[in-house]
C-alpha positions as CSV (number, residue, x, y, z in Angstrom):
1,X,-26.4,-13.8,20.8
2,X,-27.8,-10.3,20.8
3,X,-27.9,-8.4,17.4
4,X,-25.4,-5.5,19.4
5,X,-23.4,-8.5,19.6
6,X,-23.4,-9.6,15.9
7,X,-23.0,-6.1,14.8
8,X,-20.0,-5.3,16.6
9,X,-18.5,-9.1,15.5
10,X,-19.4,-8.2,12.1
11,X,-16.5,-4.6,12.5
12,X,-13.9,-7.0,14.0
13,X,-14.4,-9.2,11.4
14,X,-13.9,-6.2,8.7
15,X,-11.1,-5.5,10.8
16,X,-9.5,-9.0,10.0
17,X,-10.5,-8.7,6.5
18,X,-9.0,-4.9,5.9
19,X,-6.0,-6.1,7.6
20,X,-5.5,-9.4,5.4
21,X,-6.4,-7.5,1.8
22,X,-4.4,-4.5,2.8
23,X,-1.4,-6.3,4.2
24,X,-1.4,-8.6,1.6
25,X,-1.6,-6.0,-1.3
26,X,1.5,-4.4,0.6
27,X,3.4,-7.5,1.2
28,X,2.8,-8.9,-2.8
29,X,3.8,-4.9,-3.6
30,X,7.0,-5.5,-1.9
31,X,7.4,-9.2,-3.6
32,X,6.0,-8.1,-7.0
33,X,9.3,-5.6,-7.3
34,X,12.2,-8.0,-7.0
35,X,10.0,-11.3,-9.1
36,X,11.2,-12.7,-12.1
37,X,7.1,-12.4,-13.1
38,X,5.5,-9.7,-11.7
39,X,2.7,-9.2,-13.2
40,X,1.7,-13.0,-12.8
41,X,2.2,-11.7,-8.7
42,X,-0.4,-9.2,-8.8
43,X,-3.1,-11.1,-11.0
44,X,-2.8,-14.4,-8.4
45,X,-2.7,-12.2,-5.3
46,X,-5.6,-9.7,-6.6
47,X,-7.7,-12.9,-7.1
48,X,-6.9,-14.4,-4.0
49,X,-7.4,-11.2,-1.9
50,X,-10.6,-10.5,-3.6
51,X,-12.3,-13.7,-3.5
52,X,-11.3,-14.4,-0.1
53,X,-12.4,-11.2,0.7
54,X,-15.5,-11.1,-0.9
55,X,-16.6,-14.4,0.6
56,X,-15.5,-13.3,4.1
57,X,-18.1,-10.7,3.9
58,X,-20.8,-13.1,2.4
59,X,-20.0,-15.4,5.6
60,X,-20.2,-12.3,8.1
61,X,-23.0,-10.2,6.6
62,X,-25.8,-13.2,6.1
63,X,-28.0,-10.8,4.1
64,X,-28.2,-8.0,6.9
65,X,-27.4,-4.4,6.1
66,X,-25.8,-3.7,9.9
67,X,-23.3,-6.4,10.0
68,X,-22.4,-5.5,6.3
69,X,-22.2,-1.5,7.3
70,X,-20.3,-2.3,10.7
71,X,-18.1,-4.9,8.4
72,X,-17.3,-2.3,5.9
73,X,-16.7,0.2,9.1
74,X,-14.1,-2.2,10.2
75,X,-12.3,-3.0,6.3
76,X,-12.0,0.6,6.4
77,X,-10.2,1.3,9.3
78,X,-8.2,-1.2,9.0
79,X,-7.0,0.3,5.2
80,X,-5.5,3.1,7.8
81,X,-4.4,1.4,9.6
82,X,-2.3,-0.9,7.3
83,X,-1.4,2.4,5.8
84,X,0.0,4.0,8.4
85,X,1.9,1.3,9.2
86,X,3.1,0.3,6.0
87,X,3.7,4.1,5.3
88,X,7.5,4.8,5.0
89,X,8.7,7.7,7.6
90,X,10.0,11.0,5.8
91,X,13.7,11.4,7.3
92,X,14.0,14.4,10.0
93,X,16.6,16.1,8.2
94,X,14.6,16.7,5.1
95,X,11.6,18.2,7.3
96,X,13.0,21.5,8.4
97,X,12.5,24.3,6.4
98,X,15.5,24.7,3.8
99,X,17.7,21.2,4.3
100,X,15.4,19.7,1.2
101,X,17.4,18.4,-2.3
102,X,15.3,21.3,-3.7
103,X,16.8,24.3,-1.7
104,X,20.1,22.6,-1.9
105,X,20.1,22.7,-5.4
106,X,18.3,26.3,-5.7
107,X,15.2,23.8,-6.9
108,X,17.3,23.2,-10.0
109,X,14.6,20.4,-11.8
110,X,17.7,18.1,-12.8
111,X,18.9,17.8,-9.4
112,X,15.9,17.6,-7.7
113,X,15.0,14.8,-9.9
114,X,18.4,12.7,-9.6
115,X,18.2,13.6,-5.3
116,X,14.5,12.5,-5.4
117,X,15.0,9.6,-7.8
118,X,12.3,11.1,-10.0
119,X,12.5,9.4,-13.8
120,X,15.1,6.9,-12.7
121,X,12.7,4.0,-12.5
122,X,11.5,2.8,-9.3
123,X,15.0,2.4,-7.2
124,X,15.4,5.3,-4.6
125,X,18.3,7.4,-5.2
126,X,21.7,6.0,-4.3
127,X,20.5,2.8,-5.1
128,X,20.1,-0.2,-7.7
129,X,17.1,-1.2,-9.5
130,X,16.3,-4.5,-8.0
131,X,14.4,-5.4,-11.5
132,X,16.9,-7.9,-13.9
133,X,17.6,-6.1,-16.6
134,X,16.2,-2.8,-15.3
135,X,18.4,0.5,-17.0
136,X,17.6,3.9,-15.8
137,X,15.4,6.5,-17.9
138,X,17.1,9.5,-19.1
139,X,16.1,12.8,-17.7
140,X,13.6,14.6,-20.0
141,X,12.7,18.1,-18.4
């Protein structure tokens, strides 16, 4: 194979690996919420993602510095990627100029907060905190 070759295998590998550490800190995100353990979620899937991802670019780079720069390259773009697809969409009605919770409300701090969900944990407004247990903070201005 020609080293042109090996260096562009080396991004779509980076590629594979962004997309698999990324996606998979998204998905466990999205899992990690609703768990009865959380935080035993996060520690098993930060050590999975990491080592698997550190020995994928072990495998791919072989001790050369253009296959690790064009795998890094590609780990990057993937991050955005996986961010803009994991991103959530802001709603249309919210993105013209006055038709925000804040002009609503002459950008009263209270009301912005409960439209926003601000200080009410980590459910969106309207809706119930997935967490067992979970009670909503008081508003503290």
């Amino acid at each position: 194979m020609t080293e042109s070759f090996k260096i562009l295998a080396a991004g779509v590998a980076g590629m594979a690996l962004g997309a698999f550490f990324f996606g998979g800190l998204w998905w466990t995100v999205r899992r990690g919420l609703t768990a009865r353990q959380p935080a035993l979620w996060f520690l098993v899937s930060m050590l999975l993602r990491t080592g698997l991802t550190a020995a994928g670019f072990y495998i791919v780079c072989r001790g050369n510095w253009e296959r690790a720069l064009a795998c890094l390259a590609g780990f990057i773009i993937a991050r955005l990627v996986v961010t803009r697809l994991t991103h959530p969409r802001p709603e249309t009605a919210s993105a013209t100029p006055g038709s925000g919770a804040a002009s609503r409300a002459g950008s009263s701090p209270a009301f912005v907060a409960q439209a926003t969900g601000a200080g009410s944990g980590s459910a969106p407004c309207g809706e119930a905190d997935p967490r067992p247990g979970a009670k909503e903070a008081p508003y503290a201005p």
